[in-house]
C-alpha positions as CSV (number, residue, x, y, z in Angstrom):
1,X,20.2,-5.5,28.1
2,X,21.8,-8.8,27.7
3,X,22.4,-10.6,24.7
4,X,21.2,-7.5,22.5
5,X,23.4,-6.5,19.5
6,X,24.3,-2.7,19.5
7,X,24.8,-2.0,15.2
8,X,28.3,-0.6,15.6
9,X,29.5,-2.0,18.7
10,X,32.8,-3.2,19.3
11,X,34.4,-5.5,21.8
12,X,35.6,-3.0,24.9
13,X,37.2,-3.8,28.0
14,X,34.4,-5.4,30.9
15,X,33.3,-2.6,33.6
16,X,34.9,-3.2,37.2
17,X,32.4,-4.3,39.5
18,X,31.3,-1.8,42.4
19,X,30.9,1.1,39.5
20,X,27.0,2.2,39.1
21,X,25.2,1.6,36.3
22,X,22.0,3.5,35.3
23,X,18.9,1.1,35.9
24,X,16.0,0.4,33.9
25,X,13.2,2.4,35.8
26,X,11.0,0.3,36.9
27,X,7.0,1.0,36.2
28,X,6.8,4.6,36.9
29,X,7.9,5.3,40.3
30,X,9.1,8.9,39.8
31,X,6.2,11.2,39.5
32,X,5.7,14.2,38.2
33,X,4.4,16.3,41.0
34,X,2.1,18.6,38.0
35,X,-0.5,17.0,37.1
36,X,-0.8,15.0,33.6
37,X,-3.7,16.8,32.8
38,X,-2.0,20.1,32.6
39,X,0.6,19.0,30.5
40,X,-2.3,17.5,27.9
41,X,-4.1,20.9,28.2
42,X,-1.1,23.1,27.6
43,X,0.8,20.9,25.1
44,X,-0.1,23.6,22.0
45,X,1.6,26.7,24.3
46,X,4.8,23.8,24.5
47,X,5.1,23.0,21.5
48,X,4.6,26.3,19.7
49,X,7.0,27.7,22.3
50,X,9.6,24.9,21.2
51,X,9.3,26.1,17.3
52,X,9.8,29.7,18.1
53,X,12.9,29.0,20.1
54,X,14.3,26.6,17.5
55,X,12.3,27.3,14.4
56,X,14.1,25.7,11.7
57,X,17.6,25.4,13.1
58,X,16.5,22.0,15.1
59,X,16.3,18.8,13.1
60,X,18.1,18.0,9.8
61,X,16.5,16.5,6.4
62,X,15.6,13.0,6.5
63,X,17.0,12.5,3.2
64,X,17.6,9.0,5.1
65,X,13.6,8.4,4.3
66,X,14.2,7.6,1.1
67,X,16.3,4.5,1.9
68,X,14.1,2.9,4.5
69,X,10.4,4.3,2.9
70,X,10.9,3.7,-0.8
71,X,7.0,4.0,-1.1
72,X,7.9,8.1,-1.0
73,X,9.5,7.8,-4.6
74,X,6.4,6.0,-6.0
75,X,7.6,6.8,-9.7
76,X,11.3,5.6,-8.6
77,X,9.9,2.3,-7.2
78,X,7.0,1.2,-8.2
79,X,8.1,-2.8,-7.5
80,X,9.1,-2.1,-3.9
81,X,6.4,-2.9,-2.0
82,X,6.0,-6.8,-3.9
83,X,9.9,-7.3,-2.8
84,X,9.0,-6.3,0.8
85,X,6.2,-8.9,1.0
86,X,8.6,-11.6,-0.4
87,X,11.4,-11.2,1.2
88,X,12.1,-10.9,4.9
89,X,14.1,-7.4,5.4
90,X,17.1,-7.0,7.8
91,X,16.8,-4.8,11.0
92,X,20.1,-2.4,9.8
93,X,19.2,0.9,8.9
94,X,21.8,4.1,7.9
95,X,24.5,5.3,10.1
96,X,22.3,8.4,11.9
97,X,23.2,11.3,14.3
98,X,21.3,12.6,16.8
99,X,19.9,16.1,17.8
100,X,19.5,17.1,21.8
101,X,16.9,19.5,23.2
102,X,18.1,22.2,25.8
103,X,17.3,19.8,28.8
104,X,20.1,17.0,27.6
105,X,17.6,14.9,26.2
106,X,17.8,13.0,22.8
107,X,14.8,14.2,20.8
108,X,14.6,12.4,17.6
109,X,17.6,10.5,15.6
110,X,18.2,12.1,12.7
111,X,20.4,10.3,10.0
112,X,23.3,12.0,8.4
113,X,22.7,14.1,5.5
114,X,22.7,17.3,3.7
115,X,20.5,20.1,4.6
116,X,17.7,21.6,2.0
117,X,17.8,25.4,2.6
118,X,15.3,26.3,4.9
119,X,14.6,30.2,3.7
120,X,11.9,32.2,4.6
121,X,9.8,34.1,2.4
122,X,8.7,37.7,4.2
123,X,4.9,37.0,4.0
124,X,3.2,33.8,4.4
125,X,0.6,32.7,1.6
126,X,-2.8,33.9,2.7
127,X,-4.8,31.9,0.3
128,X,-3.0,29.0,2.3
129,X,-4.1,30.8,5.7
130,X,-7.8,31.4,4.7
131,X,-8.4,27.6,3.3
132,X,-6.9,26.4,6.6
133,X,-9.2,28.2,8.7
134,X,-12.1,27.3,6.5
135,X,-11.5,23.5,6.5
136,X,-11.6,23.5,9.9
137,X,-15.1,22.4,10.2
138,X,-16.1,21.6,6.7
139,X,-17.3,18.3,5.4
140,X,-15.2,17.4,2.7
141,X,-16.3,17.0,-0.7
142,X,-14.8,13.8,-3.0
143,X,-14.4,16.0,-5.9
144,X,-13.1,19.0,-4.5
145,X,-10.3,19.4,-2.1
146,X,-6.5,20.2,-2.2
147,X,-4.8,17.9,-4.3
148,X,-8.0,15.9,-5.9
149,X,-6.8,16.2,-9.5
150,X,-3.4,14.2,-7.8
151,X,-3.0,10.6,-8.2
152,X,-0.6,10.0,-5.6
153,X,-1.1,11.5,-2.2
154,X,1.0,11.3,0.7
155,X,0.2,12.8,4.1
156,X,2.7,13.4,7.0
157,X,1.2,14.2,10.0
158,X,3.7,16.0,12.9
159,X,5.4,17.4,9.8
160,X,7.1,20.0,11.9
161,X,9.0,22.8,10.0
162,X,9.1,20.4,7.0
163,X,12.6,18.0,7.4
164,X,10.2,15.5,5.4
165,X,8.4,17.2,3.4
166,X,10.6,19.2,1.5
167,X,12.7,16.3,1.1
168,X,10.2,14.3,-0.7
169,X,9.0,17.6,-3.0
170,X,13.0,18.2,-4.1
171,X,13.4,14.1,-4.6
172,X,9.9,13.6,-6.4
173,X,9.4,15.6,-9.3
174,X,6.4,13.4,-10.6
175,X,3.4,16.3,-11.4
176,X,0.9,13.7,-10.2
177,X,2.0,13.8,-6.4
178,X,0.3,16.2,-3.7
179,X,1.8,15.9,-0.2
180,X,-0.1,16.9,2.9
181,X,1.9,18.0,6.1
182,X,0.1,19.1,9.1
183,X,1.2,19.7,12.7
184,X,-0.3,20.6,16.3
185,X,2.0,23.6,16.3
186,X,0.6,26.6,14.2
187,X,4.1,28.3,14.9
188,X,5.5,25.0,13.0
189,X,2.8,25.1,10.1
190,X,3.6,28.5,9.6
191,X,7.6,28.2,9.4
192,X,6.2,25.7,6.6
193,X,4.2,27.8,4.9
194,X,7.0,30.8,4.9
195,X,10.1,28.2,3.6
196,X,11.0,29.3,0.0
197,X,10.4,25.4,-0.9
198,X,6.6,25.3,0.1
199,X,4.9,25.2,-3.3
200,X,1.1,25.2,-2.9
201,X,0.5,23.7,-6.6
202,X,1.9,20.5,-5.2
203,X,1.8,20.9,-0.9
204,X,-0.9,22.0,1.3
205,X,0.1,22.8,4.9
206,X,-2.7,22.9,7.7
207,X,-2.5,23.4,11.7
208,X,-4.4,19.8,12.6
209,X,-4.8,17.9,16.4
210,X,-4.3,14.5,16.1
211,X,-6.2,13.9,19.2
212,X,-9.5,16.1,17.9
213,X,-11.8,13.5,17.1
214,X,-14.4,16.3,15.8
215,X,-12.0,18.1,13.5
216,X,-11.8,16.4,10.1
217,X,-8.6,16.5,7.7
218,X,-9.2,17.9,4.5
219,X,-9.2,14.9,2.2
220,X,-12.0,12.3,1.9
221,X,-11.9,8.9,3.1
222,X,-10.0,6.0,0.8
223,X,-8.1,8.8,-0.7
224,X,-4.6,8.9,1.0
225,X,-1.4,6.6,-0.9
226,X,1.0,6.9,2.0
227,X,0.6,8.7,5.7
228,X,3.8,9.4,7.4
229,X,4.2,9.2,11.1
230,X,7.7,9.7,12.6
231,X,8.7,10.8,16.1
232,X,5.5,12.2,16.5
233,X,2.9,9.0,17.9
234,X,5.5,8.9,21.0
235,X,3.9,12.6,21.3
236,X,0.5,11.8,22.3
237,X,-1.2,10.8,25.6
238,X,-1.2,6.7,25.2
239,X,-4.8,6.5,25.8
240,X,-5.7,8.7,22.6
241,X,-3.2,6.7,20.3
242,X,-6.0,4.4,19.4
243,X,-8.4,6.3,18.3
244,X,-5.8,8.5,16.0
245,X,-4.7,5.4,14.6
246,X,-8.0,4.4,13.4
247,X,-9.0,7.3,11.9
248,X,-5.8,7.8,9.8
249,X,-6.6,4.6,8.3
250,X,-9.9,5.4,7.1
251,X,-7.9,7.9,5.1
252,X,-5.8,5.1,3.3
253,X,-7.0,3.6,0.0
254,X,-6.8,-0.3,-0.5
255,X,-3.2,-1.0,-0.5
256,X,-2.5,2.4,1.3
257,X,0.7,2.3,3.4
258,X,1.0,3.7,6.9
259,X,5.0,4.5,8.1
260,X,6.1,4.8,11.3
261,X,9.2,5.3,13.0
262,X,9.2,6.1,16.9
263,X,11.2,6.0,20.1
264,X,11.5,2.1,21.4
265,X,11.5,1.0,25.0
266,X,14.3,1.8,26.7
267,X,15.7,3.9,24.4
268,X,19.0,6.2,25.6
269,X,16.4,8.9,26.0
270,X,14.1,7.0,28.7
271,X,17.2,6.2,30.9
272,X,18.0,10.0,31.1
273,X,15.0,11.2,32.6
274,X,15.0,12.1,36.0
275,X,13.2,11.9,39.5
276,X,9.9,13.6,38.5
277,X,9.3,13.5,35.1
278,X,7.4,9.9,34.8
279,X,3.7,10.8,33.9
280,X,2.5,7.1,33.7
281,X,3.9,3.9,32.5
282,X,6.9,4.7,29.6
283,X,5.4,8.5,29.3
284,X,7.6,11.3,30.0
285,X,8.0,14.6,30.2
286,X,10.9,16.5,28.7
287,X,12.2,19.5,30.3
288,X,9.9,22.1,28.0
289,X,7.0,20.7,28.9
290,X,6.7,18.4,25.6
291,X,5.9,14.4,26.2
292,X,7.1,11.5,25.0
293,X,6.0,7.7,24.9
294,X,8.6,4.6,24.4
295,X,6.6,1.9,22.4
296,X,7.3,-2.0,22.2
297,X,7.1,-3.7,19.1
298,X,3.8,-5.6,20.2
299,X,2.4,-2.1,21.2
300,X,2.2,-0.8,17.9
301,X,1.6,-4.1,16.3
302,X,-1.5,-4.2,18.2
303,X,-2.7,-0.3,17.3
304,X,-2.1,-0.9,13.8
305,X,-4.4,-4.2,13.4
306,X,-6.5,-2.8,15.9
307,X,-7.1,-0.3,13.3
308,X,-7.6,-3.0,10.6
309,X,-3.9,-2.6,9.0
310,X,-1.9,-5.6,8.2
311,X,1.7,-5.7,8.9
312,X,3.9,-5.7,6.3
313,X,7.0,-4.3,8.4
314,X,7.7,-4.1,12.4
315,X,11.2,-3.9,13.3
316,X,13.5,-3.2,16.1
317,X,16.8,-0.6,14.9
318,X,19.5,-0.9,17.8
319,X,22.5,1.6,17.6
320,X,25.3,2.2,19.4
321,X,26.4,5.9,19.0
322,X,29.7,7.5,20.4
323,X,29.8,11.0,21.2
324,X,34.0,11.3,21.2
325,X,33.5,14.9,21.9
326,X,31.8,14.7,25.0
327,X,32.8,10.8,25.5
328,X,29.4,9.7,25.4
329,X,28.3,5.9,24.8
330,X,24.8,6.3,23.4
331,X,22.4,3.0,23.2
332,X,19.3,3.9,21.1
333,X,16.6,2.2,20.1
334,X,14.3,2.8,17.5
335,X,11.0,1.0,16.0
336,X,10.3,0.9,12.1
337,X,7.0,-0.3,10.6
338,X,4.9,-0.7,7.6
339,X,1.4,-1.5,7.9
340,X,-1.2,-1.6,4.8
């Protein structure tokens, strides 16, 4: 793209002329030959299938969160958020690495840190199992639910085998936060559930679709501090985003904070994909059957207000990674927001 800056480019020699370049695809003119539907019908069997294959062993610890989402240390930064609304905040983020899924596709950036162990207990909690299954369809009370007596609650929802959440439990030792985590994948939920770092005194785990309209989370309305969403929006059929949106915010208290960080248009990734994989318009495929979405900033902007969130932060991270091993150029793109 001309005239973007690449964070960590340098000055390199120009390309000859006559050499092919990779093209921005155009609207969507490589279809899949399945049809959509099948992939939005069968995207539990995918993803559950991706976290027995990789369980754990996938994605690193976002121990980067902590720099870029101070809101998940409340008791560390109380003062944060009034600095963020005074003050316009650069677009550089951490130095990050990236994780690829069997078909050659960049997944998800994950920033450079070290790993929490990820060990697995030999049974899984079944007081955790049985309140799961009965919150399914149960109105929930404003009294009593997991984590009421908490006076900080943070939710992440795609919380896959816990890269975030564990994170947050090990950094935050204030007794007054609960944390939430829930995921499409029961195969992921349960990998939670089984790490030797899931304490249910502080961290309730639950198998939740994001896209169910007429399954309810298990917290009341106006109860929720923070809700996490990161490389997990991109997930969902674009036409349900909306509507997932808006009901997460009806979770939020006043001043709640929504995050987000997802895959940006044009992102490495979307270049990659082949003949066949488009779905629709920026919506992909991946070679396990699991979809993604590459948003614009205005995209999300406009689901977040929509949902009656005001922006607070909407930003563009553009990184240039080097794979020396492979002797890879890597152009990424990322979008971070904040919206209360």
């Amino acid at each position: 793209m001309p005239g973007t800056v690449w964070s960590g480019q340098k000055s390199r020699p120009r390309r000859r002329r006559g050499k092919s370049r990779r093209t921005v695809p155009s609207g969507c003119a490589r279809r899949n030959k399945v049809r959509p539907v099948d992939y939005e019908i069968n995207a539990n069997k995918y993803w559950n299938d991706f976290y027995k294959i990789h369980e754990n062993g996938f994605f690193k610890d976002r121990h980067w969160l902590f720099t870029e989402f101070p809101e998940l240390a409340p008791s560390q930064n109380q003062n944060h958020l009034k600095a963020l609304l005074s003050e316009n905040r650069g677009s550089e983020v951490p130095a990050c690495r990236s994780s690829e899924d069997g078909s050659g596709l960049i997944r998800e950036a994950q920033h450079s840190c070290s790993s929490v162990s990820l060990g697995r207990k030999t049974q899984p909690p079944p007081v955790e199992e049985n309140v799961t299954q009965k919150l399914r369809h149960l109105e929930v009370c404003a009294d009593e639910f997991p984590g009421s007596s908490a006076t900080y609650r943070i939710l992440e929802v795609g919380c896959g085998v816990g890269n975030t959440v564990f994170p947050i439990l090990q950094t935050n030792n204030d007794p007054r936060l609960f944390v939430y985590c829930c995921d499409f994948s029961s195969t992921a939920v349960e990998l939670v559930q089984t790490n030797s770092a899931y304490d249910p005194s502080r961290c309730f785990a639950f198998v939740h679709d994001l896209c169910d309209e007429d399954k309810s989370y298990p917290v009341p309305g106006d109860s929720l501090d923070v809700i996490i969403l990161i490389f997990v929006l991109s997930a969902i059929i674009p036409d349900k985003m909306q509507e997932a949106i808006n009901r997460l915010s009806r979770l939020l208290k006043p001043g709640g904070m929504m995050l987000l960080r997802d895959y940006g248009r044009y992102d490495m990734a979307q270049l990659r994909f082949k003949k066949g994989q488009c779905l629709s318009e920026n919506f992909y495929v991946r070679g396990d059957g699991t979809r993604v979405y590459f948003f614009t900033q205005d995209e999300l902007d406009a689901l977040f207000t929509t949902a009656g969130l005001e922006k607070v932060q909407n930003l563009v991270d553009r990184r240039l990674q080097v794979n020396r091993g492979k002797q890879l150029t890597m152009y990424r793109v990322w979008i971070q927001c904040k919206y209360q």
